[in-house]
C-alpha positions as CSV (number, residue, x, y, z in Angstrom):
1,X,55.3,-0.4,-36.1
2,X,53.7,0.3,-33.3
3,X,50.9,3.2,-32.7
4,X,52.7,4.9,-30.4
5,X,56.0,4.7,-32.7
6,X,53.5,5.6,-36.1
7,X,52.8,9.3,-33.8
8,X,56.0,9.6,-32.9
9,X,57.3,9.3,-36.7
10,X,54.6,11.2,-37.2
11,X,55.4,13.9,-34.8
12,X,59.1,13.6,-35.6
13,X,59.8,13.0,-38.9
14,X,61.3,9.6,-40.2
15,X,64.4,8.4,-38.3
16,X,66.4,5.0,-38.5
17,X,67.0,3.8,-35.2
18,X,69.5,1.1,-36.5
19,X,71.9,4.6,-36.8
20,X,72.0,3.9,-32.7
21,X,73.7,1.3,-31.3
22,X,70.6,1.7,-28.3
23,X,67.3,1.5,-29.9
24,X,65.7,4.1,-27.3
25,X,67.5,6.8,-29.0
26,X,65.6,10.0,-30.4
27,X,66.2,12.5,-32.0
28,X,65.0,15.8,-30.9
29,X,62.7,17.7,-32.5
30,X,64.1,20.7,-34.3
31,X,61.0,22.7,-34.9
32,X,59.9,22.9,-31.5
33,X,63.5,23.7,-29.5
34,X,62.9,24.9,-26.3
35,X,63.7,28.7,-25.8
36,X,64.6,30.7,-22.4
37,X,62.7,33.5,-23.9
38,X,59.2,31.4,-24.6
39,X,57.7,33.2,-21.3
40,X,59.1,36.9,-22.5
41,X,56.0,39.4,-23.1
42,X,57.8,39.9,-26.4
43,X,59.2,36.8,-27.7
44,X,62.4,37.3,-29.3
45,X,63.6,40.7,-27.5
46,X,67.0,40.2,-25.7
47,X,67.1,40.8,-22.1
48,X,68.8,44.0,-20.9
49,X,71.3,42.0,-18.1
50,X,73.1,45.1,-16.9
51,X,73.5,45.8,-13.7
52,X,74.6,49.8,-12.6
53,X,76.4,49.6,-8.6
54,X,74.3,51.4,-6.2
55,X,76.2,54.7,-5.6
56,X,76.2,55.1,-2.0
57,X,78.5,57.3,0.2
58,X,80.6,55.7,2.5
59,X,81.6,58.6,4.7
60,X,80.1,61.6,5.9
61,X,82.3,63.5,3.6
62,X,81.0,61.7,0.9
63,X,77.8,62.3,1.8
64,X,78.2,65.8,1.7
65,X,80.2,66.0,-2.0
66,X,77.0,63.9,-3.5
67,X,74.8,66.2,-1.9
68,X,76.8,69.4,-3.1
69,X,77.0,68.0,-6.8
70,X,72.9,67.7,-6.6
71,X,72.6,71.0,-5.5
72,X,75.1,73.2,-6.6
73,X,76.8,73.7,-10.4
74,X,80.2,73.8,-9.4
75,X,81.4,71.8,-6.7
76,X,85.6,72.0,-5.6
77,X,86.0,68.7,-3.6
78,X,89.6,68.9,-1.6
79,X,90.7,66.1,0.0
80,X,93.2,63.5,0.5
81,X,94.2,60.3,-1.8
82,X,91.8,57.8,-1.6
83,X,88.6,59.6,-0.7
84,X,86.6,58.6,-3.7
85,X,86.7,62.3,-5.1
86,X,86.9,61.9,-8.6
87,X,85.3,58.4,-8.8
88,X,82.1,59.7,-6.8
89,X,82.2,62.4,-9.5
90,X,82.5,60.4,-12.9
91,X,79.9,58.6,-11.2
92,X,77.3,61.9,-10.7
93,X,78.3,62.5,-14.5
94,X,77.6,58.7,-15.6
95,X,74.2,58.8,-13.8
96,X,73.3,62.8,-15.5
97,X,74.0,61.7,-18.7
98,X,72.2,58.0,-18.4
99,X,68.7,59.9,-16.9
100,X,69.2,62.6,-19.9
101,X,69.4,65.1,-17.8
102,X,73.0,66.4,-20.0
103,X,74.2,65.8,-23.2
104,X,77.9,64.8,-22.6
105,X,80.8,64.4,-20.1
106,X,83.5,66.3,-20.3
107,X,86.4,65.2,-18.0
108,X,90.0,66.9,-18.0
109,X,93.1,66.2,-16.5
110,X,96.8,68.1,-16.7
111,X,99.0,66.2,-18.4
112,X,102.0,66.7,-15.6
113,X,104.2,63.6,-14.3
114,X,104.5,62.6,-10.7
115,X,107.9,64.0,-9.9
116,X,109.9,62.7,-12.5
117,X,110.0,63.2,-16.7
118,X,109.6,60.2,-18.8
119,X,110.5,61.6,-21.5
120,X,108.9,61.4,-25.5
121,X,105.9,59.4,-25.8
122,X,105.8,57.7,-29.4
123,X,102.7,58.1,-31.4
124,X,99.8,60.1,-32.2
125,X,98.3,62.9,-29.6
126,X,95.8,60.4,-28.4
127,X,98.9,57.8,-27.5
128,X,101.0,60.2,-25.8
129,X,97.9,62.0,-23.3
130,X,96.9,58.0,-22.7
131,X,99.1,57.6,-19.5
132,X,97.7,60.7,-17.7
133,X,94.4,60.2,-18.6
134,X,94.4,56.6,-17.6
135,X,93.0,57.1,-14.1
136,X,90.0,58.3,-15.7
137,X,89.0,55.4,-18.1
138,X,90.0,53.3,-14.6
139,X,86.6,55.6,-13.0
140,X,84.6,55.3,-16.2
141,X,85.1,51.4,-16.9
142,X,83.9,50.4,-13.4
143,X,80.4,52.4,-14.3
144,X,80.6,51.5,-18.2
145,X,81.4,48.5,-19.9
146,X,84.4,49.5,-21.9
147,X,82.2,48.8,-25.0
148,X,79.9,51.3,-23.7
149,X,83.0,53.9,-23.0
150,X,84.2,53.3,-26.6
151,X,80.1,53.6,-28.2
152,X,80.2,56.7,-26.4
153,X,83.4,58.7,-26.8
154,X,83.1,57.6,-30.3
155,X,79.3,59.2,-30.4
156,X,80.7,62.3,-28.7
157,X,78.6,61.8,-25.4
158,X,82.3,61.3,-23.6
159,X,85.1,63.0,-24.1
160,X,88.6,63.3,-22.3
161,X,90.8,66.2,-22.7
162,X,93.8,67.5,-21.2
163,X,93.8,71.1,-19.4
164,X,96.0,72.8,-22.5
165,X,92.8,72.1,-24.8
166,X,90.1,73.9,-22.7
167,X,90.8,77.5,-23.7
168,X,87.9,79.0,-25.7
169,X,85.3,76.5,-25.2
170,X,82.0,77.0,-23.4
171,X,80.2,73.8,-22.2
172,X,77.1,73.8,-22.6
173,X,74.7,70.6,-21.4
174,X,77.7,69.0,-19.7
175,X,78.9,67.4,-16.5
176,X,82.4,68.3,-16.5
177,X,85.1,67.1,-14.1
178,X,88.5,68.7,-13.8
179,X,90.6,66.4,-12.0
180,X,94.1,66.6,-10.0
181,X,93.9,70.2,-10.5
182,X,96.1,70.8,-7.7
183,X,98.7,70.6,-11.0
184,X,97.1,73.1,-12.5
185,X,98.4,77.1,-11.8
186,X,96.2,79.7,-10.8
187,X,95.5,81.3,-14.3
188,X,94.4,77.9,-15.9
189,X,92.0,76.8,-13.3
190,X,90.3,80.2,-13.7
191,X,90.3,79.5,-17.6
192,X,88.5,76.1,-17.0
193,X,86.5,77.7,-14.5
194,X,84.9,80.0,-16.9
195,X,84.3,77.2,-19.5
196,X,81.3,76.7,-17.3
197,X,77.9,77.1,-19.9
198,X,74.5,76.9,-18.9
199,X,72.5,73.6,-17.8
200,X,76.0,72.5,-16.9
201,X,77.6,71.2,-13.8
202,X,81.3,71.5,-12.8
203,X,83.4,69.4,-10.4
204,X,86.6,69.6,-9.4
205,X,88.7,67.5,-7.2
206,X,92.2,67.4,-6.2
207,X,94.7,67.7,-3.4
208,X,96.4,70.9,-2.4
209,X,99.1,68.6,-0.5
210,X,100.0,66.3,-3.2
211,X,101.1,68.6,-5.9
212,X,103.6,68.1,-8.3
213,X,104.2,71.7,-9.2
214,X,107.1,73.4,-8.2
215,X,105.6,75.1,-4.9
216,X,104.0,78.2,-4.8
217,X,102.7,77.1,-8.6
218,X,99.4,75.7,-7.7
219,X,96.1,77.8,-7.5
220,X,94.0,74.7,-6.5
221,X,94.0,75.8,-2.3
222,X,93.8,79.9,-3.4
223,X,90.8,79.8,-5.8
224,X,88.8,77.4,-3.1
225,X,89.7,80.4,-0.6
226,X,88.0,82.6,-3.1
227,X,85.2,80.7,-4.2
228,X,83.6,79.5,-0.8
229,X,82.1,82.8,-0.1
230,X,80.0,82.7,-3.1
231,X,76.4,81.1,-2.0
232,X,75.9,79.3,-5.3
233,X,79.4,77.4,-5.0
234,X,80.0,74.5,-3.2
235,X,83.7,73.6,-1.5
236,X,83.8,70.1,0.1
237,X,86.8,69.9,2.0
238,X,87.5,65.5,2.7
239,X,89.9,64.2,5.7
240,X,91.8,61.5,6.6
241,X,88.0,59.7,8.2
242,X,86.7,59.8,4.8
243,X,89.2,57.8,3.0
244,X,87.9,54.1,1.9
245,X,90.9,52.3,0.6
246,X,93.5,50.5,2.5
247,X,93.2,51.4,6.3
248,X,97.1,51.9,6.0
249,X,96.3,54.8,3.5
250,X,94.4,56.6,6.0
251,X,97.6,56.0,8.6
252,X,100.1,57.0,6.4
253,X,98.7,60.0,5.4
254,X,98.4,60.9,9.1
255,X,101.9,60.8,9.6
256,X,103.4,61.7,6.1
């Protein structure tokens, strides 16, 4: 054996190259694999890989709403479909509760059907709210990994409730957002008005054209009336310029 195969034994342990049907075969050495983390300060410590998207207004409506839920603790953002209303919000909330600035999110929604009555949902309370408060999970999963949402609502940090399970509470520590409340009457957006505690933010978005109350029912346009004259509430009112999905959204509500 040669010297340079005697340090390579040596190095490498015993190893029969007849195994091989090509003699230059090794085998690698086990002890010293090669690691990805070898030039960490802290050798061993996973990575953190996440990535948050840069919240960033893409109107001058939005600019304003992001700039009223900085400044003010309850916000009322009015506005057409499509206008980023309640996603800019859940985002605000996402960001509060990430920089520990509140203790959990609160977001609510009225469990009312577009126009038409499905009918009995089968299963537990949780099963049948699922379909109305699916637009919000939509808004939380595209700031959260859905792993994260779960951790989280399980921890108590998030929590999803519909509008008939608001009365009594105060929120204390919280970002809440009450969304399409153009469903909601009169007397229950002042009941989830005053669930507002202290060190707490409130927004609430909807549409006071796309209700699906009989008419006259919804309080969403009367209480914004109301509230705007009051210096330490904030009433962003979005248009048809402000609205970022399909350009044929923004035409169609022109005309519709």
């Amino acid at each position: 054996m040669t010297k340079r195969a005697l340090k390579r034994s040596a190095r490498e342990g015993s190893f029969n190259v007849a195994e091989f049907e090509d003699a230059k075969v090794r085998r690698l050495p086990v002890e010293r694999g090669w690691s990805p983390m070898a030039n960490e300060p802290q050798r061993g410590e996973r990575r953190d890989q996440s990535y948050m998207k840069t919240l960033k207004p893409k109107s001058e409506g939005q600019a304003r709403l992001l700039e009223a839920i900085d400044a003010k603790n309850l916000v009322m953002a009015l506005g057409p479909a499509g206008t980023g209303k309640t996603y800019l919000a859940i985002s605000k909330a996402v960001e509060a509760l990430e920089a520990g600035r509140i203790d959990r999110i609160v977001l609510s929604r009225p469990a009312v059907e577009a126009g038409e009555s499905i009918g009995f949902l089968p299963g537990a309370m949780e099963d049948k709210l699922a379909p109305y408060l699916r637009p919000l999970y939509d808004a939380l999963s595209d700031r959260l990994s859905m792993k994260q949402v779960r951790h989280l609502m399980a921890d108590g940090a998030i929590e999803i409730a519909p509008v008939g399970y608001m009365r009594g509470r105060t929120l204390n520590n919280a970002f809440v957002v009450i969304d399409e409340a153009q469903n909601c009457t009169y007397v229950q957006l002042k009941m989830l008005l005053t669930r507002l505690g202290w060190h707490s933010t409130m927004v609430v978005t909807g549409d006071p054209n796309q209700t699906d109350l009989l008419p006259g029912m919804s309080g969403l346009a009367e209480i914004a009336d109301k509230l705007q004259v009051l210096p330490d509430v904030s009433v962003v009112r979005l248009a048809e310029q402000d609205i970022v999905r399909h350009p044929l959204v923004a035409s169609m509500v022109g005309v519709i």
